[in-house]
N, C-alpha and C positions, 0 to 999 in steps of 0.2 A: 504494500500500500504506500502509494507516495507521502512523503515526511507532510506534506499540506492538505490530508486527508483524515487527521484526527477526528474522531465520531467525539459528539457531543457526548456529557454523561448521560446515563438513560441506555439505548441500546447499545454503548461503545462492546465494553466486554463481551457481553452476550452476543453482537453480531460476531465479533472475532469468533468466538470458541464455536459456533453454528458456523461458520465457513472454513476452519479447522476440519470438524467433522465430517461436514458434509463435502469437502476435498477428499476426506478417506474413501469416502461411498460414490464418490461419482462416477469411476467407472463402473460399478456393476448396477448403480441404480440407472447408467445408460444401456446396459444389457439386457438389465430385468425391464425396464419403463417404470419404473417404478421408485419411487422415493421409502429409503427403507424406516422402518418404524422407529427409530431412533433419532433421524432426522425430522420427522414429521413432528414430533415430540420437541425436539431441541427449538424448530420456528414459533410454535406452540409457546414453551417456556420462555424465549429471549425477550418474548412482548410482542410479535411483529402485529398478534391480530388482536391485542389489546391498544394499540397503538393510539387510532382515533377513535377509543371508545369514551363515552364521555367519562370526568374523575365522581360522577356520581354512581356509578355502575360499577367503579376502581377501575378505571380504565387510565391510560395517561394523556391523552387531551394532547398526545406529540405534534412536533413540527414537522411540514415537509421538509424544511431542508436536513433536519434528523432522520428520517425516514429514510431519504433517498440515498446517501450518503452508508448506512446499514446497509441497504438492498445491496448497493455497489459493492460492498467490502465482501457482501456473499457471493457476490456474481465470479467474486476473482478466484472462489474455489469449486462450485459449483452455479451455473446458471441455471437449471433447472431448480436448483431448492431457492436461487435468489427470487426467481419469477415467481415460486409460489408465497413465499416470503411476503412478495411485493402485494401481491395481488389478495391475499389475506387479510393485509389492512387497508386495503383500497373497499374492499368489498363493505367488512365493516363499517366504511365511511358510508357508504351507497343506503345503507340499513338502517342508517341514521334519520333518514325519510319516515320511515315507518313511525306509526300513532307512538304516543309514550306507550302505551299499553304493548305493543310491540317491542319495545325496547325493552319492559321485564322480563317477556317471552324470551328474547333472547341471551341475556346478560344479567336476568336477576338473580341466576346461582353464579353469578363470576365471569369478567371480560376474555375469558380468553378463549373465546369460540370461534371457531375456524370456520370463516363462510368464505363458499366460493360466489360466480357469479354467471350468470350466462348473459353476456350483453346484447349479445343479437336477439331481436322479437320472432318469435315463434310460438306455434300451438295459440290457442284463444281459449278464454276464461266467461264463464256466465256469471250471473247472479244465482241467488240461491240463497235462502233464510239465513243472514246474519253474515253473509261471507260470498265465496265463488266458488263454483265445482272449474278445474284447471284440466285441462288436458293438451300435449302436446310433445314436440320432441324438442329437444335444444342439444346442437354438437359445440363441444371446441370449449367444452366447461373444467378450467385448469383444476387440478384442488377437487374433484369430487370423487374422489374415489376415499378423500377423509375427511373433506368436511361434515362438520354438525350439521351448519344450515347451509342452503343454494339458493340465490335468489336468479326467479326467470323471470324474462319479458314477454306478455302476452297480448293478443289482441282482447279489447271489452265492448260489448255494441255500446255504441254512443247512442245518448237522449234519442238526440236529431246527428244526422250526417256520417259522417266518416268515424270507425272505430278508435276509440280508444286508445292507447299503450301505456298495461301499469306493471308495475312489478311488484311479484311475490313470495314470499316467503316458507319456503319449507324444508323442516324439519328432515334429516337423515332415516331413511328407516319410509318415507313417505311416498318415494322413488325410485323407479328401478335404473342402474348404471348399465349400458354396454362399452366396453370395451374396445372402440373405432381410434383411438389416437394410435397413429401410423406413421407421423411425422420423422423426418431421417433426423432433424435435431428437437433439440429439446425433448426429447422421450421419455424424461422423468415428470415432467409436469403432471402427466397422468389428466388431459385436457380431453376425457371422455364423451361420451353423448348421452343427455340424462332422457328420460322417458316419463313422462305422468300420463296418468290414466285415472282420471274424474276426480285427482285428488281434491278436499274437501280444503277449503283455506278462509280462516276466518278474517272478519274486514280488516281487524288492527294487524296483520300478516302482509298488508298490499299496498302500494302507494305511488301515485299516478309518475312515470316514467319524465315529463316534462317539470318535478320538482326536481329530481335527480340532473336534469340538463342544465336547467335555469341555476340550480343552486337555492332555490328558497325552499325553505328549510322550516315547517310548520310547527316542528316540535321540539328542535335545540334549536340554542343561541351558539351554540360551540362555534369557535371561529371556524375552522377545518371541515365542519357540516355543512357550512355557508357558500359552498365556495361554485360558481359553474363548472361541469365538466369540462366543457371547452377548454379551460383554462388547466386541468392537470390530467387529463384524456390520453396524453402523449408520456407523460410523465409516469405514468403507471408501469409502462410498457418496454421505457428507454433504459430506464435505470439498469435494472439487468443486464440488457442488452453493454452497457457501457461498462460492468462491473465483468462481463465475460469478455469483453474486445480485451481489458486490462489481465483479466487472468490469458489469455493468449499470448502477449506478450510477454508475459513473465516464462511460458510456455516456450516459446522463440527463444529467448535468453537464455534459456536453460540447454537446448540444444546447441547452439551457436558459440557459447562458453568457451572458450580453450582451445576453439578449431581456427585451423587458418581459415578466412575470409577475404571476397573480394573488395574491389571498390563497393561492386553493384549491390551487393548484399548489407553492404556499411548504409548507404544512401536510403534503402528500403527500409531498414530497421528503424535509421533516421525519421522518416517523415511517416513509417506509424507510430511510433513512438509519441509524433507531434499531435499527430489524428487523435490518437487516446486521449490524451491530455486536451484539446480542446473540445472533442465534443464532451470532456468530463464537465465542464467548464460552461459548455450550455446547460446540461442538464442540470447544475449546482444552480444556474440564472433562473431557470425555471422554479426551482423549490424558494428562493427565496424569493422571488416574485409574488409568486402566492400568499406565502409568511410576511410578507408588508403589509395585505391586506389593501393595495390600493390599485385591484384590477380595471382594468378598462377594457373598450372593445380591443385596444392597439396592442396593448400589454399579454391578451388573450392570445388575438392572433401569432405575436411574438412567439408566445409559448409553443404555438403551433408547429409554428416552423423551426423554431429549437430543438424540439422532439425529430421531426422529419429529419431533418439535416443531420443533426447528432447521428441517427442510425444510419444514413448516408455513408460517412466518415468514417462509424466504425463498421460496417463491412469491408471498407476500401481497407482499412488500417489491419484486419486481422487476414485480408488478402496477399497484402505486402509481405506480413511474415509467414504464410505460409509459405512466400517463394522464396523470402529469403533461406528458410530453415530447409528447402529443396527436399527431396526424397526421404533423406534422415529424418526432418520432423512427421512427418505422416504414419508411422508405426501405427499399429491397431492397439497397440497399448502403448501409446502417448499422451496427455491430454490433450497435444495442439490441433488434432485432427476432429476432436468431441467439441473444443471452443468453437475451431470451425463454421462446425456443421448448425452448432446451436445459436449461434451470431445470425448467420443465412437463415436460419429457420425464425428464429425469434423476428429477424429485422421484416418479414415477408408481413407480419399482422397490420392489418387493415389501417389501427390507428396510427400508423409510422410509415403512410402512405401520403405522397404530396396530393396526388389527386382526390383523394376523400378528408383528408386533415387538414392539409393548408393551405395550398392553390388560393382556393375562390374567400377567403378570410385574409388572408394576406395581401392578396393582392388586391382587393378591395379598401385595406387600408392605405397599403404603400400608394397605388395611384388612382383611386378615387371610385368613383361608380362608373360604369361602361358607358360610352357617347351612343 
């Protein structure tokens, strides 16, 4: 970890010792696909999905730029256990919609409940005495193969006009998991396909999908509940991604060590080297951006393209050392061939896409509305 990467107190120790560990397991939890019960447990205990729970529930009310900075330090040992790291308190954040009544449902025995999330809208939800009957399928759900709770996004008939989108709540044990994540990286995520059938969801368990976008927030005040997605959509996503470009690296050096080298090989190491370090450097603008608390649309946008670009950079940066590190680094039991795979894979999701994240936001800041 770079000497200018100290973790605040709060998750500093605890993410160290979780990206220790979870450096022992990452090859076989990229064999098995699977995250082994030991690390699932260590994310669990370090805080990551107590994170932004509120301190009424003892949750700790953390900062992004705390957060992202942990994810990062995880990513450098393992990127799959960082991404679910990451996205265990992003989720929690998301949950935070939900009625107070909802919030004891999930957190009145204790904040450290592990929700995953399915963001994509799918399956459609009725009404039904006091609640919704839900049915439906949702792929690409990181974390459910252990979380407690999963929140999906469903279609609802609307009053008058066009349907609905809320999202809902439920409980482990309510849905059935298949097994479809196939992905060449990131394999440990365990980013399965959930299935419900007429599951039964009560009202304080659901909350309309456009509070979650906009950021108003009907039932905390917490700063960190308040926030629009737009504004940290990218940030969920990057982190990881930017804590695995850095463990590659270290991956390269490790190979590269001791052996003669050329010019070409100096130069490449050189300028990812440079790549890691700046888009570290967006993704750090990002979280404290947030943490000021004085978003705008411009500020928003920014973020956007932060994120985008950041993953940009580090695929290019963990490209660079793949060539530099030539045939010697790609062994099947090396990690630089797993960072890889799991950089390309991770960088491919949706929200780390110019065309659906920052394009038409950005570009409508920087030069105005279209003539």
């Amino acid at each position: 970890m770079p000497a200018d990467m100290q973790l605040d107190p709060g998750l500093a120790g605890a993410a160290e010792r979780v990206r220790i560990l979870a450096s022992r397991h990452a090859g076989e939890a990229d064999r098995t696909r699977k995250l082994s019960p030991e690390v699932v447990a260590a994310i669990r205990e370090a805080g990551f999905a107590r994170h932004f729970v509120a301190a009424r529930w003892g949750g700790s009310e953390g900062s992004f730029a705390e957060l992202t900075r942990a994810v990062m330090a995880v990513g450098e040992g393992c990127p799959a256990t960082a991404w679910c790291a990451s996205l265990s308190a992003y989720s929690a954040r998301f949950a935070s919609h939900l009625p107070a009544e909802g919030h004891h449902a999930l957190w009145g025995a204790g904040p450290d409940v592990v929700v995953a999330t399915a963001l994509i809208p799918s399956g459609k939800a009725v009404r039904t005495g006091g609640g919704w009957r839900l049915s439906g399928t949702w792929h690409y759900v990181s974390g459910v193969d252990f979380a407690d709770w999963t929140l999906v996004c469903a279609a609802v008939p609307g009053p008058e006009g066009p349907p609905e989108l809320r999202f809902f709540a439920l409980p482990s044990g309510t849905y059935g998991v298949q097994e479809t994540w196939d992905s060449v990286g990131m394999r440990a995520t365990g980013s399965h396909t959930l299935v419900a059938d007429g599951v039964l969801v009560p009202e304080h368990l659901s909350f309309a999908r456009a509070d979650m976008l906009t950021g108003r927030n009907r039932d905390s005040d917490v700063p960190s509940h308040n926030v629009p997605f737009q504004a940290v959509g990218g940030l969920t996503f990057v982190a990881p991604v930017a804590g695995a470009a850095a463990g590659a690296m270290n991956a390269a050096v490790a190979v590269l060590t001791g052996k003669r080298r050329t010019h070409s090989v100096e130069l490449q190491v050189t300028r990812a080297a440079a790549m890691v370090d700046a888009a570290r450097h967006l993704v750090e603008q990002n979280a404290r951006t947030i943490d000021e608390r004085g978003l705008t649309a411009e500020l928003m946008a920014r973020n956007e393209r932060n994120a985008v670009f950041a993953a940009e950079l580090l695929v290019e940066s963990v490209g660079l050392a793949v060539a530099a590190s030539g045939s010697g680094g790609l062994g099947e039991g090396l990690p630089l061939q797993r960072f890889w795979r799991d950089v390309t894979s991770a960088a491919s999701h949706v929200a780390l896409k110019y065309d659906t994240a920052a394009r038409k936001n950005y570009a409508a800041v920087l030069l105005g509305p279209e003539a």
